[in-house]
Residue frames relative to the residue before (quaternion, step in Angstrom):
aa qw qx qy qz dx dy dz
X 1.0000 0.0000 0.0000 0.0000 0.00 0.00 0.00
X 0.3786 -0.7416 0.4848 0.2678 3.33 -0.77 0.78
X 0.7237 -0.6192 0.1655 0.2558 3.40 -1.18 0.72
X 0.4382 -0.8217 0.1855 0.3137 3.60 -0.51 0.99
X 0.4443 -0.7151 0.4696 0.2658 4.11 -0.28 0.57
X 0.5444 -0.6081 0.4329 0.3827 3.23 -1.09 -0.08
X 0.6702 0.4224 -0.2786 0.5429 4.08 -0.46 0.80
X 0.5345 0.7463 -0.2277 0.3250 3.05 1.68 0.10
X 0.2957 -0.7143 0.5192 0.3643 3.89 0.19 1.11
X 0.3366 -0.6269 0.6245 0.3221 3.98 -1.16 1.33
X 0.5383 -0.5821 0.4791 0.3768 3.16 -1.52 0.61
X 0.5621 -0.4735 0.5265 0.4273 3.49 -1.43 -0.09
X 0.1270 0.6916 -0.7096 -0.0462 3.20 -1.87 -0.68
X 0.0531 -0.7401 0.6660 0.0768 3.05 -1.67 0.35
X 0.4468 0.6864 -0.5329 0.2128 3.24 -0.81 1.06
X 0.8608 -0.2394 0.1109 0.4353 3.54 -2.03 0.71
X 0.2036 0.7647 -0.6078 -0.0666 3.28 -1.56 -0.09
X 0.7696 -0.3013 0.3542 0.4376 3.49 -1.52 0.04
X 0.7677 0.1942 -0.0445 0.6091 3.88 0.84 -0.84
X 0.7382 -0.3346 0.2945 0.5063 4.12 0.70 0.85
X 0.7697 -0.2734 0.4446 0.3677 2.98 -1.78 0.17
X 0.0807 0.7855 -0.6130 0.0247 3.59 -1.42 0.95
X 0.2599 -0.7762 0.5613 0.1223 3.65 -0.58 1.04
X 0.4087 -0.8045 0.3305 0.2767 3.77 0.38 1.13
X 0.7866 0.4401 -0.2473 0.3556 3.55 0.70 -0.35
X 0.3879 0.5632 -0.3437 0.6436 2.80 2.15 -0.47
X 0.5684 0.6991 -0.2723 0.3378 3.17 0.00 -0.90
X 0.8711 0.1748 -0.1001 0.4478 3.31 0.42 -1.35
X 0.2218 -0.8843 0.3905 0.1276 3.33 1.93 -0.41
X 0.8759 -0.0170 0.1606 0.4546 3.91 -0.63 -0.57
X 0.8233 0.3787 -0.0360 0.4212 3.37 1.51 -1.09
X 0.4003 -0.7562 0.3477 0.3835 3.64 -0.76 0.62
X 0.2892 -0.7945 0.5208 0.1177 3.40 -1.11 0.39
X 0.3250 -0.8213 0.4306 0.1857 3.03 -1.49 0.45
X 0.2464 -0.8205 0.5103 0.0755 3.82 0.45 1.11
X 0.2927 0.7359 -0.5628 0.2369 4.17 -0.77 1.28
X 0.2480 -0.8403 0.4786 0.0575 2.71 -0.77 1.38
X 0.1629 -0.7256 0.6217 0.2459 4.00 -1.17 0.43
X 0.7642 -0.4145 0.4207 0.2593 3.14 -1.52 0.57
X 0.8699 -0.0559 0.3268 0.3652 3.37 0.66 -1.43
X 0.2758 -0.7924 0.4271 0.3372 3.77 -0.09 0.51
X 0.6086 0.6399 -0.1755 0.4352 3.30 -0.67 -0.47
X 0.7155 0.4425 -0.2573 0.4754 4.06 1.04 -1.15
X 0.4612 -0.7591 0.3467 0.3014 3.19 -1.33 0.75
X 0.6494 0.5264 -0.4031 0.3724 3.67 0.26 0.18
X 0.5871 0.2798 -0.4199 0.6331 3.82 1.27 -0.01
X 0.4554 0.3857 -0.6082 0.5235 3.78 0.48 0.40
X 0.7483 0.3739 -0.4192 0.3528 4.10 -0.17 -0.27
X 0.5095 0.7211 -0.2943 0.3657 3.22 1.66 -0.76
X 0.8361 0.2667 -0.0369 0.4779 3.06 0.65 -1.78
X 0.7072 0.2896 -0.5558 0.3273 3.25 0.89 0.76
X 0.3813 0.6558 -0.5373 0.3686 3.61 1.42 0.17
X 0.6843 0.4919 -0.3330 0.4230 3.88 0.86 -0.98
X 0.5421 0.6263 -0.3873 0.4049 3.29 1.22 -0.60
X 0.7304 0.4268 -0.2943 0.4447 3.33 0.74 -1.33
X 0.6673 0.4294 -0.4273 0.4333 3.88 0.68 -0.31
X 0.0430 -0.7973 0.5984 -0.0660 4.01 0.82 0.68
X 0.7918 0.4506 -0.1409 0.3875 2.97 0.39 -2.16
X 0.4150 0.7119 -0.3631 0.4349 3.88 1.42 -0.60
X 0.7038 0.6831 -0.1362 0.1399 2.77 0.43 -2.03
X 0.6530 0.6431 -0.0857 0.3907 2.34 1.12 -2.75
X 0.7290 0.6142 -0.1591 0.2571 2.76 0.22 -1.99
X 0.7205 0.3355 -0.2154 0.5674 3.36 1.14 -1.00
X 0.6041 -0.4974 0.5025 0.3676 4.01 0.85 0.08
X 0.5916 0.6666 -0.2985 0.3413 3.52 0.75 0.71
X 0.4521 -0.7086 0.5377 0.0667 2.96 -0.84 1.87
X 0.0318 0.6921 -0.7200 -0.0400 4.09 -0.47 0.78
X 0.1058 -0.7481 0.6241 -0.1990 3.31 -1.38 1.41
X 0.1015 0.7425 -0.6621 -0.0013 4.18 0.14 1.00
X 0.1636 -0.6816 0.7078 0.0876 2.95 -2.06 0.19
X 0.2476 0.7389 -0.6239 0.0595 3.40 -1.56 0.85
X 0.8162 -0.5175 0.1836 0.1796 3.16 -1.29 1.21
X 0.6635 0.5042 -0.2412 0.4974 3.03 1.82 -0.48
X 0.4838 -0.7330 0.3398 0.3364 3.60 -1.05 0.49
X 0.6984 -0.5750 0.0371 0.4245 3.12 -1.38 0.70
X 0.5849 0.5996 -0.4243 0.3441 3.71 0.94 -1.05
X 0.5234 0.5890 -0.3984 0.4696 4.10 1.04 -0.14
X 0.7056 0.4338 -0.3045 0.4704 3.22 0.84 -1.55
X 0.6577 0.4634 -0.4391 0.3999 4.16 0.75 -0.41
X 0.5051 0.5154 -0.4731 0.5054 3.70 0.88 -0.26
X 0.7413 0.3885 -0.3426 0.4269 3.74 -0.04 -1.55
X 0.5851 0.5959 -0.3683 0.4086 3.68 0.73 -0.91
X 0.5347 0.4964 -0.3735 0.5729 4.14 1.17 -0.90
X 0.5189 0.6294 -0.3259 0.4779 4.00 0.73 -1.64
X 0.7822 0.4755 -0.1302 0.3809 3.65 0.07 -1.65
X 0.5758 0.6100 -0.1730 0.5162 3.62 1.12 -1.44
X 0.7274 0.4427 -0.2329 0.4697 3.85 0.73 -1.49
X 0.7229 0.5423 -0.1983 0.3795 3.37 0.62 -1.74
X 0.7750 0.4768 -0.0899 0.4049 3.37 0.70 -1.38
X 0.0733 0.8593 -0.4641 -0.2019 3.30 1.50 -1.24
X 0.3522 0.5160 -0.5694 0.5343 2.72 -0.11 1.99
X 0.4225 -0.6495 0.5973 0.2070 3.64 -1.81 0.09
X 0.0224 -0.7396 0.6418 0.2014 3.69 -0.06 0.98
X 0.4549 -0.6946 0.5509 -0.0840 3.38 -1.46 1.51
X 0.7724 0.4108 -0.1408 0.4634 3.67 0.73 -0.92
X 0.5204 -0.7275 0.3556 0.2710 3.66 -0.61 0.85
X 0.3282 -0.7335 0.5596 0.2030 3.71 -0.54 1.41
X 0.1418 -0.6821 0.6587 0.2841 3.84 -0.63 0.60
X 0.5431 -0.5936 0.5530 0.2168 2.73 -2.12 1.30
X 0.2736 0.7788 -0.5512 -0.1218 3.96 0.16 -0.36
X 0.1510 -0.8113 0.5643 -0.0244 3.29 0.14 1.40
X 0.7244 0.4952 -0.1707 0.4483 3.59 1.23 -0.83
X 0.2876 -0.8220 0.3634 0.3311 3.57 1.90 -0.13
X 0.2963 0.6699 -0.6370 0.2403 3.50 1.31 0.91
X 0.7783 0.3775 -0.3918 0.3135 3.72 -0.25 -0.14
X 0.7454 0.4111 -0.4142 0.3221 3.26 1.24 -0.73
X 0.4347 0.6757 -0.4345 0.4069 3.73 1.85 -0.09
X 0.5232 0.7095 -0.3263 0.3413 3.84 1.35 -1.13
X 0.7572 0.4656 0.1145 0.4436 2.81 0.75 -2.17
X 0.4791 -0.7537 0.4205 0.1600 3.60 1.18 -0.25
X 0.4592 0.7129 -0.3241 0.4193 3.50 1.74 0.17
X 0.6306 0.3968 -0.4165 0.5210 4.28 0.98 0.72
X 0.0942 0.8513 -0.5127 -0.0602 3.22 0.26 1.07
X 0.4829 -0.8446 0.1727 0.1537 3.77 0.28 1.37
X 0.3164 0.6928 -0.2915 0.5788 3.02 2.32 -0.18
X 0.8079 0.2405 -0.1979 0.5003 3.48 0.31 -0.93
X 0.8681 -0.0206 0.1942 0.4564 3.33 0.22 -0.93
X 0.4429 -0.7784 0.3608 0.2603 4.04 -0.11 1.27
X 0.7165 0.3895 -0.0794 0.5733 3.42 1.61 -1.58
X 0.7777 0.4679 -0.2242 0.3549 3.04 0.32 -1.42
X 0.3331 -0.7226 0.5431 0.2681 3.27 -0.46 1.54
X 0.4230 -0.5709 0.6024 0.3638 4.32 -1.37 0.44
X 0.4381 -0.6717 0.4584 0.3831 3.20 -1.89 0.29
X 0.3719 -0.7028 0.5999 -0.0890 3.13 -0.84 1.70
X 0.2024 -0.8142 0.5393 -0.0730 3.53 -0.98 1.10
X 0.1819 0.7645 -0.6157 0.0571 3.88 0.05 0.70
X 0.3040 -0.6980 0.6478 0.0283 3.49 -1.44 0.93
X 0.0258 -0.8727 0.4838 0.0602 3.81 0.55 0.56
X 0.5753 -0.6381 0.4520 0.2398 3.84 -1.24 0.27
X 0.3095 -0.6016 0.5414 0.4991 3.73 -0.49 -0.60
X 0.6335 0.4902 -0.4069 0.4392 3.61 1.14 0.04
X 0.6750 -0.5300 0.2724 0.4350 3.53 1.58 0.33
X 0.5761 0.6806 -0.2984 0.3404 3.34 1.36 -1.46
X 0.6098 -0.5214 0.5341 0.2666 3.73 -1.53 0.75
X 0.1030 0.8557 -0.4986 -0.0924 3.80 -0.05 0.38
X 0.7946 0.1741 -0.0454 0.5798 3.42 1.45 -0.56
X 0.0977 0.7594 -0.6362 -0.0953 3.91 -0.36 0.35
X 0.0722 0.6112 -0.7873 -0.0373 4.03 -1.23 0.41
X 0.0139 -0.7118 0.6838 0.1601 3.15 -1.90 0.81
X 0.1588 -0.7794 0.5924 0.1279 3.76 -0.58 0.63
X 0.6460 -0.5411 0.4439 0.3046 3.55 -1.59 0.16
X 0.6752 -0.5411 0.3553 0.3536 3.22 -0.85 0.71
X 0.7731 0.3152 -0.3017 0.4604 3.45 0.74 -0.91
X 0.6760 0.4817 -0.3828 0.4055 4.05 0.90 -0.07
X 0.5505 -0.5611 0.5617 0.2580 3.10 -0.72 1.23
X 0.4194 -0.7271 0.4792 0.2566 3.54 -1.96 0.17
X 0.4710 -0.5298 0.5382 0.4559 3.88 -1.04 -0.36
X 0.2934 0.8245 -0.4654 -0.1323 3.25 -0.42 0.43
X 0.3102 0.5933 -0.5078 0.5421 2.90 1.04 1.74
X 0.4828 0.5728 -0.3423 0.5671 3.42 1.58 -0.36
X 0.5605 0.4888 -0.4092 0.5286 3.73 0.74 -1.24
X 0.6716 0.5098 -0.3404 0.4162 3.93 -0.18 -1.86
X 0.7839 0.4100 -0.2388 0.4005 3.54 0.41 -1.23
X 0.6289 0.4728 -0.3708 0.4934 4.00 0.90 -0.11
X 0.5221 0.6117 -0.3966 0.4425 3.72 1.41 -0.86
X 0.6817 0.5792 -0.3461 0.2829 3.27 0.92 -1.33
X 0.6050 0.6298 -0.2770 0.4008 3.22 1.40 -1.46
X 0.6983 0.5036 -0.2706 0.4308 3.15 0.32 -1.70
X 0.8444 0.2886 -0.2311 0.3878 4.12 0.52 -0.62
X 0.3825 0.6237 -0.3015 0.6114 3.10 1.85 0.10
X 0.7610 0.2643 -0.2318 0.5453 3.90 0.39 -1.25
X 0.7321 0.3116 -0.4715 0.3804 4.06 0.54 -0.26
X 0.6727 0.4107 -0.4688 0.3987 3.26 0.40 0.27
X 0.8331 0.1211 -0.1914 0.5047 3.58 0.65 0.10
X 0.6033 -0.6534 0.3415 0.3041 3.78 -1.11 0.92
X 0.4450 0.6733 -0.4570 0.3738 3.42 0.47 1.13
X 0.4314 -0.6066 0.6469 0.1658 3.37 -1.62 -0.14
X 0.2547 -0.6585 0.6579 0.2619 3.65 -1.45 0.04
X 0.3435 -0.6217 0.6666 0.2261 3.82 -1.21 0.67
X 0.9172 -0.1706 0.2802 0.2263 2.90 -2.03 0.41
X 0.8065 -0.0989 0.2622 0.5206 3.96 0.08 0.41
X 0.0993 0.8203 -0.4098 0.3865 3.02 1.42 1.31
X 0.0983 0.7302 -0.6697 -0.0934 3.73 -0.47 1.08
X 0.6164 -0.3170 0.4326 0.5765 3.57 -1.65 -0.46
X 0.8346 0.2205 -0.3675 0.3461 2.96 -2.20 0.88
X 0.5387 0.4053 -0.5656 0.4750 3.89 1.10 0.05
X 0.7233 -0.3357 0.4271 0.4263 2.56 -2.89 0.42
X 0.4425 -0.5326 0.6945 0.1955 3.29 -2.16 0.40
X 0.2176 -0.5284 0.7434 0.3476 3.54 -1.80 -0.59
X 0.5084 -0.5585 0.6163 0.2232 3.23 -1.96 1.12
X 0.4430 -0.6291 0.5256 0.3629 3.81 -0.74 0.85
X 0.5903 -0.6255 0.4231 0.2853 3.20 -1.19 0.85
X 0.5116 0.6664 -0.3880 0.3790 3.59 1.17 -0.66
X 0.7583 0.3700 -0.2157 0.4915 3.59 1.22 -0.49
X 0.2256 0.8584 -0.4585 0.0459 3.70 -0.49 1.52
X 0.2900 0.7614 -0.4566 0.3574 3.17 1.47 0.89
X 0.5556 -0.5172 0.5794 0.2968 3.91 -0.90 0.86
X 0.8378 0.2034 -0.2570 0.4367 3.24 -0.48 -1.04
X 0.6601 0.5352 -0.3623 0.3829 3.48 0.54 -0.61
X 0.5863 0.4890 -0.3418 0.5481 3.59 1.34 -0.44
X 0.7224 0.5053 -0.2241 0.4153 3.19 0.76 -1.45
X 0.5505 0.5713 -0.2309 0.5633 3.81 1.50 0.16
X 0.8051 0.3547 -0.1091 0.4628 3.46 0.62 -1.25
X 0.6681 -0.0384 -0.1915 0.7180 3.82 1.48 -0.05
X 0.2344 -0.7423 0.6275 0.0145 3.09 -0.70 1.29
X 0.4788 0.5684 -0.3924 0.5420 3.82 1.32 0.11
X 0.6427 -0.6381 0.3703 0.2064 3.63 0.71 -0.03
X 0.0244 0.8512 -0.5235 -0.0298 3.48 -0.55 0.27
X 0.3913 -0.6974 0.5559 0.2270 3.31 -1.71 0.52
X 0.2311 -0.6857 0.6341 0.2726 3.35 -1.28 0.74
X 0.3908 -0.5991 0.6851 0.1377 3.52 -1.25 1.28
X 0.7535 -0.1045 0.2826 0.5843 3.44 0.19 -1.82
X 0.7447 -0.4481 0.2450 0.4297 3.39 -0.92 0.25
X 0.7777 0.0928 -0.1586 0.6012 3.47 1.18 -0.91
X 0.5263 0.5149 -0.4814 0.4756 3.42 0.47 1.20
X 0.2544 0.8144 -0.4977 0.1559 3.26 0.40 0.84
X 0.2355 -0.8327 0.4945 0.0813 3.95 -0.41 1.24
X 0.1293 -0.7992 0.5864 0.0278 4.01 -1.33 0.89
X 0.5309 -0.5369 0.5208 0.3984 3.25 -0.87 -0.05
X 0.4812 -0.6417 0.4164 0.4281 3.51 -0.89 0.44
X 0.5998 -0.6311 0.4356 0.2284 3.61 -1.14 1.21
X 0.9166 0.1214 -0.0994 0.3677 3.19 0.29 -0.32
X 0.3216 0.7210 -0.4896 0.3702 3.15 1.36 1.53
């Protein structure tokens, strides 16, 4: 399958996991999710991975978020490494490791990228909608750990900017000012939608407080 874009509908799937059988869309139901994939059980840097994501559960929640890993290995491996993960990390990983032992998701998803590595699936990063849609994809090397405060911090954007006519700037966290999308240059229509005010930088740089602080 050729690789997925943003605005893309994620494919389904069904298959094994750390917590039973999972039918991805069921699965994520009403809420967005996060779909990532590790190379390998057992390795040390998705052992820091998955328990650093573990520990942001409550993060997660809060924003409506489905957390969803995958690795090549099957599931009764992934409950040992998961005991491995639990000690090291000190923490409880909670979310269901898929077993894809058969590389149907990572072949779906586009996550063996054969240049680097034939088996080992890279660490791939989907951000999914409640409308299903692809909203974010990052893919990193095998050996570099992820941000996953970087992940927390793009969710924000993405549900922060659909629900209101803005952008994020440069190293944007939650609770900074925003920019007003340029598509909008009516006075009153500005002067309506951020009643907190705004600054004109430049004509199409135009900065707000965040709307919905």
């Amino acid at each position: 399958m050729s690789t997925l874009r943003l605005g893309d509908t994620a494919p389904d799937f069904e298959q094994d996991s750390s917590k039973g059988r999972i039918k991805f869309h069921e699965y994520l139901g009403d809420s967005w999710g996060v779909l990532f994939s590790h190379p390998a059980d057992f390795t040390p840097v998705c052992t820091t991975e998955l328990g650093y994501t573990s520990k942001l559960a409550q993060e997660f929640a809060k924003r409506n978020v489905k957390v969803l890993a995958l690795s090549v290995d099957e599931a009764a491996s992934h409950q040992k490494w998961i005991g491995d993960i639990n000690e090291t990390q000190n923490t409880t990983v909670d979310f269901p490791i898929l077993a894809d032992a058969d590389r149907k998701v990572s072949t779906l998803y586009d996550m063996i990228h054969p240049n680097a590595s034939a088996t080992a699936t890279v660490r791939s990063v989907f951000v999914i909608d409640p409308a299903k849609k692809v909203r974010l994809t990052i893919t990193y090397p095998a050996s570099t750990g992820r941000n996953f405060d970087e992940i927390l911090r793009v969710i924000d954007s993405l549900q922060l900017t659909d629900q209101y006519s803005v952008a994020t700037p440069v190293n944007w966290k939650d609770g900074e000012d925003v920019i007003i999308l340029p598509s909008i240059q009516d006075p009153e229509v500005i002067k309506s939608k951020f009643p907190k005010g705004h600054t004109v930088v430049k004509p199409y740089l135009r900065t707000t407080p965040q709307p919905n602080k």
